[in-house]
N, C-alpha and C positions, 0 to 999 in steps of 0.2 A: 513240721507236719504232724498230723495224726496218727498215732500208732496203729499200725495195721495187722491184724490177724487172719487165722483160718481155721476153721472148726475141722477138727480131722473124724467128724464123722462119716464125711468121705470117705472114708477107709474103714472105720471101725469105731460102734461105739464102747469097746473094753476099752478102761486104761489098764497097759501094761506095757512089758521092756520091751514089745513088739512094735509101738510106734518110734523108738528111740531114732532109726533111720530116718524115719517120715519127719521126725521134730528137726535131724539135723538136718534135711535137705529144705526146710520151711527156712531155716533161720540160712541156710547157704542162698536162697535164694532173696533174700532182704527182708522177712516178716520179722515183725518186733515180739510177734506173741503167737500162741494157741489155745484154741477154746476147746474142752475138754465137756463130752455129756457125763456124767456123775448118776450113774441109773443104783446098781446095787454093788458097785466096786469098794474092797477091801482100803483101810487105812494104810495097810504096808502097800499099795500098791499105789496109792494117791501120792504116799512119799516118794516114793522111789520114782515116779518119772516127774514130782514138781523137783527132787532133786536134781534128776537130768535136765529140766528145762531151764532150770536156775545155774549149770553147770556151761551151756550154753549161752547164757545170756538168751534165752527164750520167756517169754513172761507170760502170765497164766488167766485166760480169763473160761467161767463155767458155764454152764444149761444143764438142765434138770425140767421134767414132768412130773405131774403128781396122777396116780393113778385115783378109782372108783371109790377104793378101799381107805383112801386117804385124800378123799375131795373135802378141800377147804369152803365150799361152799355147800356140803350136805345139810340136811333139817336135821339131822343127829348130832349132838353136839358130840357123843364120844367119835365118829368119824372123824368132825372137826378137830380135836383135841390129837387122833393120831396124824394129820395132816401136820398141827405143832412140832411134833415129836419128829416124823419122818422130815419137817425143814430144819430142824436143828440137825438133826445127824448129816443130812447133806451138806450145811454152811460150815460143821467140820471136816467134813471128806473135801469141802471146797479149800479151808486153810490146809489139811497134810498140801493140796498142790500148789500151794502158795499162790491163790486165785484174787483176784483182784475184782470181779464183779460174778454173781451169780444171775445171769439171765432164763430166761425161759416162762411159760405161761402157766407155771404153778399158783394161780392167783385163784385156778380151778382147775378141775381133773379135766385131762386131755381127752376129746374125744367125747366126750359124758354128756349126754342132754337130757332134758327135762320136755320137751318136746313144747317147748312156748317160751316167750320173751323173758328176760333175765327179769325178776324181781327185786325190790328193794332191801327185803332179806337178806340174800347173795349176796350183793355187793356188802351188806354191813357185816356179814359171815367171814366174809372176802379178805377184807380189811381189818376186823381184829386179829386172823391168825395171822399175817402179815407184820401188821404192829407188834403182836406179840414176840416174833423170833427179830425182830428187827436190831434191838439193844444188841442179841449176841454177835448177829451179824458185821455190827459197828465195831464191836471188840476183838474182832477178828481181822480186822481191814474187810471186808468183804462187801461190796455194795449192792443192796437187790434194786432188780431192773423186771419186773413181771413185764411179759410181751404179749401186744393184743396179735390173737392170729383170725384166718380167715372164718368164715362160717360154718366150712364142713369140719373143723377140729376144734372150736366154741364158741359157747354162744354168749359169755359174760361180756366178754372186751375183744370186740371185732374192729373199734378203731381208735383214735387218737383219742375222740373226745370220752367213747366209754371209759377208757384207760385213765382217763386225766378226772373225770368224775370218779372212779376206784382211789385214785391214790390221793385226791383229796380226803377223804374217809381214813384213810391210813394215815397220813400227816405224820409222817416221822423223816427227820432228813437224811436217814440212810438207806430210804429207800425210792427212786427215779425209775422211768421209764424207759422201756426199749421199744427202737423202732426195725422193722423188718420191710425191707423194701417189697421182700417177695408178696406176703402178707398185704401191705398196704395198697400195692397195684391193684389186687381182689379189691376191697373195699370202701377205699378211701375216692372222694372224688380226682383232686390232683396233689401230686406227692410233693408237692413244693408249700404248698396251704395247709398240710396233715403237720411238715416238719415242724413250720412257723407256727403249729398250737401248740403242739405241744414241747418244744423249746425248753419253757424254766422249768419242765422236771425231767429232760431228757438226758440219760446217763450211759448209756451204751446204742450201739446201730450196725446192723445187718444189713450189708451188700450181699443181696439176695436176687437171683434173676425169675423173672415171672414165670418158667418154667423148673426153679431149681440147678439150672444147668453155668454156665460159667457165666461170669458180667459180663455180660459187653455184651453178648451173641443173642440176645429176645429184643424185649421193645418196651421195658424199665426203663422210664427216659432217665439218664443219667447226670447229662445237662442239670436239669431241671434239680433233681436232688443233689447236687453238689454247690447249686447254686444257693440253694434253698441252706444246706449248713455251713454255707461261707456268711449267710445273711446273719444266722442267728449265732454264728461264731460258736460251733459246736466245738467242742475240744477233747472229745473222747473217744473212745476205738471205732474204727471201719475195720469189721470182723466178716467176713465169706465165709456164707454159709450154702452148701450146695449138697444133694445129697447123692448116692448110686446105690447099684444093689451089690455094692462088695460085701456088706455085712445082711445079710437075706435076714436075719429075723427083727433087727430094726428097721431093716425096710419095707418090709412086711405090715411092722406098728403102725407105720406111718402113710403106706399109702403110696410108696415107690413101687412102681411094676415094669418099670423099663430104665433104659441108661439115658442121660440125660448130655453129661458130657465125662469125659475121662477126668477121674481126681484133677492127675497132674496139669493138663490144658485147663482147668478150675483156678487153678492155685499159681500157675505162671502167665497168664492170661488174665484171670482177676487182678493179681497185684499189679501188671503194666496198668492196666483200666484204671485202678484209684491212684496210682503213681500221678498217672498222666490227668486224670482227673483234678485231682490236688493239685498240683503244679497249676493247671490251668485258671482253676477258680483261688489261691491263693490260701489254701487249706495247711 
């Protein structure tokens, strides 16, 4: 089957020896991994719980945003140039946790608009500093997966095909697509037709419920996207990603103002859903 994770931003997005509980009862309950947000966390602090999850038998996958100050698609090239700078020190805070994929929509600053359609500029802006930290990333193990999210958090790559037009521009093969089911409900027309394009550069995927809250419980057809990555014989992480306001100032960031569902009903409840899911379509 497909390894399965859970982003413990549920809880909190510090890494520290405070999720140490949270990672063991992830891994007592059958998770093969945890995705970890990488915002401005110290190096001794990425070792010390990829140590723990390594200690475990827990495996390590990441997320990361890129702010204003460091939008890879600015008209100022020294902008761009610190957007370089801030993806390498992240894809090293990704190896201290011994990370195996760097997701998230660092492709552009989260949240940032221009108040009109993406231009041709951006996406080429997009795409060399992407190319450019991409070599370290490979020498790291580390694979990027930039994610199209919906329209109120950007406006470059809000679907499958933006995304798949971006990383052609990029053209390096360590760096793939991610897909977010939550995200793609918004946008895409049907999530079974979203998976099958973008397929040969798909490298990570987000079981996400359309309100944020645990799988199963909205109207994410799930059917449909499980069928859809049995079709294209996807082979890499089904990662849960839900959010609460346990942690008030990234939920704040992001646009959380109420509780969606309890972490733990998220994370024991998600994982029967893709259990049972997988089993069913042969995943």
């Amino acid at each position: 089957m497909n390894k399965i994770g859970f982003n413990v931003l549920a809880w909190s997005a510090e890494i520290s020896e405070n999720l140490f509980p949270i990672l063991d009862r992830l891994k007592a309950i059958g998770y093969d991994g945890a995705e970890f947000f990488i915002g401005g966390t110290d190096e001794k602090a990425c070792r010390a719980v990829g140590d723990h999850c390594k200690n475990i038998g827990l495996e390590v996958t990441t997320v990361t945003v890129m702010g204003p100050d460091e939008n890879p698609i600015s008209p100022d090239p020294k902008v761009r140039e610190k957007a370089k700078e801030k993806l390498l020190w992240i894809l090293d805070r990704a190896a201290d946790l011994n990370s195996q994929v760097l997701c998230g929509p660092y492709h552009s600053a989260f949240a940032t608009f221009a108040s009109r359609a993406p231009i041709e500029d951006e996406y080429n802006w997009s795409a060399e500093v992407l190319h450019s930290v991409a070599d370290h990333a490979q020498k790291l193990g580390v694979l990027m997966t930039p994610e199209a999210l919906n329209r109120f958090e950007c406006y470059l790559a809000n679907t499958m095909d933006q995304l798949d037009y971006l990383l052609a521009k990029v053209n390096h093969p360590n760096v793939k697509a991610m897909f977010d089911t939550h995200h793609a409900n918004m946008e895409e027309k049907k999530l079974g037709s979203a998976i099958e394009r973008i397929a040969p550069r798909l490298g990570h995927f987000h079981i996400s419920e359309n309100d944020r809250g645990t799988p199963g419980s909205g109207h994410v057809p799930w059917d449909e996207t499980f069928a859809a990555l049995k079709k294209v014989n996807y082979k890499g992480w089904l990662t849960i990603e839900g959010f609460t306001r346990n942690d008030p100032a990234f939920a704040n960031s992001i646009g959380v103002w109420r509780e969606f569902s309890a972490p733990w009903d998220m994370a024991e409840n998600g994982f029967k859903l893709i259990r049972e899911m997988g089993e069913k379509y042969g995943l």
